[in-house]
C-alpha positions as CSV (number, residue, x, y, z in Angstrom):
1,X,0.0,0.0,0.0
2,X,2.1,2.8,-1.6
3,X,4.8,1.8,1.6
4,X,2.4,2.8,4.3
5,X,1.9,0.2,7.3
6,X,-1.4,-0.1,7.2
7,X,-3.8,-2.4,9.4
8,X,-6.3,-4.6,7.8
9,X,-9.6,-4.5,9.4
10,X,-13.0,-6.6,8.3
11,X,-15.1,-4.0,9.1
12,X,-14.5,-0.6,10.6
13,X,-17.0,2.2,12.1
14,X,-16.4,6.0,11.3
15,X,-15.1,8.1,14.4
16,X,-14.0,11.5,14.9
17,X,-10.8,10.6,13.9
18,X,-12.1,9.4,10.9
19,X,-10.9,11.6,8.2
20,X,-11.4,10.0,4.8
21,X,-12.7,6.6,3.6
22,X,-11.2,5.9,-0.3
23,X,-12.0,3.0,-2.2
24,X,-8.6,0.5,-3.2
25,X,-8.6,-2.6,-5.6
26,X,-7.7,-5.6,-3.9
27,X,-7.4,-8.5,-7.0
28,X,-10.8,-8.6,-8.1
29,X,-12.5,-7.0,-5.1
30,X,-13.4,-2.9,-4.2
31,X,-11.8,-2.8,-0.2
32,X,-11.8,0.7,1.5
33,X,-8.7,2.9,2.9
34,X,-9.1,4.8,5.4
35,X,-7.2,7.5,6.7
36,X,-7.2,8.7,10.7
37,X,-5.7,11.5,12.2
38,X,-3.0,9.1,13.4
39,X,-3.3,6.3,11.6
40,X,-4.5,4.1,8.4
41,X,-6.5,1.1,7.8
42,X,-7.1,-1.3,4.7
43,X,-10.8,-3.2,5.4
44,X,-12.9,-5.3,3.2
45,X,-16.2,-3.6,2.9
46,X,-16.6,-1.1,0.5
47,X,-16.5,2.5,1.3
48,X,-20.3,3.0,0.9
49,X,-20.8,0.2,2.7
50,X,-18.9,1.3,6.1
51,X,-20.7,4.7,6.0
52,X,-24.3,2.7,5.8
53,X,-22.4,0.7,8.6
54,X,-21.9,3.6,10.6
55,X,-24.8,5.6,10.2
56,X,-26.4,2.4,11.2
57,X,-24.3,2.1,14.6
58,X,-25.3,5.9,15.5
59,X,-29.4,5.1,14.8
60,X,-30.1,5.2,11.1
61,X,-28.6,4.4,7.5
62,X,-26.9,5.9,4.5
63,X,-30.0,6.1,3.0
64,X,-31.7,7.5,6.5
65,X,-29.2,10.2,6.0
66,X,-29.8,11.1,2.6
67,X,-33.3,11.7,3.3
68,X,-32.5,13.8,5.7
69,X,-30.3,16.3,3.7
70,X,-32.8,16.1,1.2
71,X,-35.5,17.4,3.8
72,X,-33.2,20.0,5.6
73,X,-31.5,21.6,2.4
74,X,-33.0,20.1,-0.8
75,X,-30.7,18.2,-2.0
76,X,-30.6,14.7,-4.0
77,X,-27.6,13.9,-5.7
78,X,-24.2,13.3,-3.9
79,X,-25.6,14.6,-0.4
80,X,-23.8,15.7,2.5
81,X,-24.5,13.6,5.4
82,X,-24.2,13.6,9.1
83,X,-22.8,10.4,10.3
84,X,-23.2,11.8,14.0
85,X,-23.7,15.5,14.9
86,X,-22.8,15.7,18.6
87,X,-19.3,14.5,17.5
88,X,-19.8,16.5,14.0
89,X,-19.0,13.5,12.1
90,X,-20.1,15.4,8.5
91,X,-18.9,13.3,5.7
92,X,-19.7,14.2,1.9
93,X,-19.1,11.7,-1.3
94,X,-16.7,12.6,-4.1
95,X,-19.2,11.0,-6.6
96,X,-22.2,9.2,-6.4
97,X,-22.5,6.4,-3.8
98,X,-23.4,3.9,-6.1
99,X,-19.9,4.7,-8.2
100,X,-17.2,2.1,-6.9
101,X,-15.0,5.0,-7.3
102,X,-16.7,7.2,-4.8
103,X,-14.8,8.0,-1.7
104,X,-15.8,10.2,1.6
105,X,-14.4,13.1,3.4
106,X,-14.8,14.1,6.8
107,X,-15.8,18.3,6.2
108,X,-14.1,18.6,9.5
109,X,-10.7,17.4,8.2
110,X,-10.6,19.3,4.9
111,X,-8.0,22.0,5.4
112,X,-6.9,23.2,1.8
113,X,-7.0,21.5,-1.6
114,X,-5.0,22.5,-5.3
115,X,-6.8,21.5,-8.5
116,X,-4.7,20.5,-11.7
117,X,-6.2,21.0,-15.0
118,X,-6.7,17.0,-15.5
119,X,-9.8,17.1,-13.1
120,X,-7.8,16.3,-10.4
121,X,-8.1,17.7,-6.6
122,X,-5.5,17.2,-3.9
123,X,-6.5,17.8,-0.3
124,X,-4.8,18.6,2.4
125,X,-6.0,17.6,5.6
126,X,-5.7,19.0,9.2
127,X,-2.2,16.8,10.4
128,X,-0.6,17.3,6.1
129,X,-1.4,14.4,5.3
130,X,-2.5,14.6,1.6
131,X,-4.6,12.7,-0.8
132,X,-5.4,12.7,-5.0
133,X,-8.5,12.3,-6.3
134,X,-10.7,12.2,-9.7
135,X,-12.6,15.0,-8.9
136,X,-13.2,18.4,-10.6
137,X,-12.4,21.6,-9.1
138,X,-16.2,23.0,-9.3
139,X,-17.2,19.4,-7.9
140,X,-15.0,19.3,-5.4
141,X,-15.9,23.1,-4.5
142,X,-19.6,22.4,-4.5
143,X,-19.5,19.2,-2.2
144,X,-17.4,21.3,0.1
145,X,-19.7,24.0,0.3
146,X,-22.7,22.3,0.7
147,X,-21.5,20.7,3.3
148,X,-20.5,23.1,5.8
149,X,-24.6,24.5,4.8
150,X,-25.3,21.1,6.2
151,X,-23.3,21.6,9.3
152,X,-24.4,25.5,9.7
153,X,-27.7,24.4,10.2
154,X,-27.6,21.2,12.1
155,X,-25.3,23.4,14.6
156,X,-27.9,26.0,14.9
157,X,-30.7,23.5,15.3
158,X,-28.8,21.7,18.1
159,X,-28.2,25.2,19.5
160,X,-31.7,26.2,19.4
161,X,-33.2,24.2,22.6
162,X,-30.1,25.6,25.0
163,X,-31.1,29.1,24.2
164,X,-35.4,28.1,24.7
165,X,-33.9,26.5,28.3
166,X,-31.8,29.6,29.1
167,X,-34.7,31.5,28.3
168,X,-36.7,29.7,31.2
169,X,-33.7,30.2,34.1
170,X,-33.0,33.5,33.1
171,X,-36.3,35.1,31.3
172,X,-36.6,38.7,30.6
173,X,-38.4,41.0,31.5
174,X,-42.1,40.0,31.7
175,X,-42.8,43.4,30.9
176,X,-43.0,42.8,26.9
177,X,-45.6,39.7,27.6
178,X,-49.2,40.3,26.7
179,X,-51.4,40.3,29.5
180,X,-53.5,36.7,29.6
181,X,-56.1,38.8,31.3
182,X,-56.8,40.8,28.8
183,X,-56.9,43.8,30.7
């Protein structure tokens, strides 16, 4: 594996260290790599099929997930998903899951990227570490984006019932309340 040390795993769940799951050719068969803060694995599921796996471990499914982008932001086709928001695990598909060539980013590991005129991307991730993919620039761009809407609002949803409770320890003034007397 390009003279890495890499641990091969049968299955794997997505963590917060979890900052990219590609898919490899081993002989005939699509295998994942995945890439850690601090580490790297090589495990025999496919990559779409350890982000189902995971999203299933936190409560729901790839497909769960999907709909759930759909209904917060509107979109279909190569969606964002949140893998598990109180850890904002926010991973987002370099092509359509059903392509075997398909790999996912964690958003929160992204930290710069340089496009070549071959649609090609590299990122750069948090700890240097950097990857190439077959991606364009305006995809890549787009996916990115979209992304960090998802996270934006799934932040400020989660946010939402603190400031209703802090609302009821501290309250305001009760001067601006309508009387329920009427009078």
């Amino acid at each position: 594996m390009e003279g890495t040390n890499s641990t091969y795993l049968v299955e794997y769940e997505i963590n917060p260290d979890t900052m990219a799951v590609l898919p490899i050719e081993i002989g005939n068969n699509t295998c994942s790599r995945v890439l850690e803060v601090e580490g790297e694995y090589v495990v025999t599921m496919k990559p779409t099929e350890i982000v189902d796996r995971s999203c299933r471990y936190f409560g729901s499914s790839l497909k769960g997930r999907q709909e759930g982008t759909r209904e917060i932001m509107g979109v279909t086709h190569k969606a964002p998903i949140i893998v598990e928001a109180s850890n904002k695990i926010f991973l987002f598909p370099t092509a359509s899951p059903t392509k075997q060539e398909c790999a996912w980013l964690s958003h929160n590991y992204v930290s710069d990227c340089k496009f070549s005129l071959h649609e090609e991307t590299t990122v750069i991730f948090t700890n240097k570490q950097a990857i190439q993919l077959q991606i364009s620039k305006g995809s890549f761009q787009n996916q990115l984006h979209r992304t960090a809407q998802l996270r934006t609002i799934v932040t400020n949803r989660m946010d939402k019932p603190n400031k209703r409770i802090n609302f009821v320890i501290n309250p305001q003034s009760n001067d601006n309340l309508p009387n329920k007397t009427g009078i």
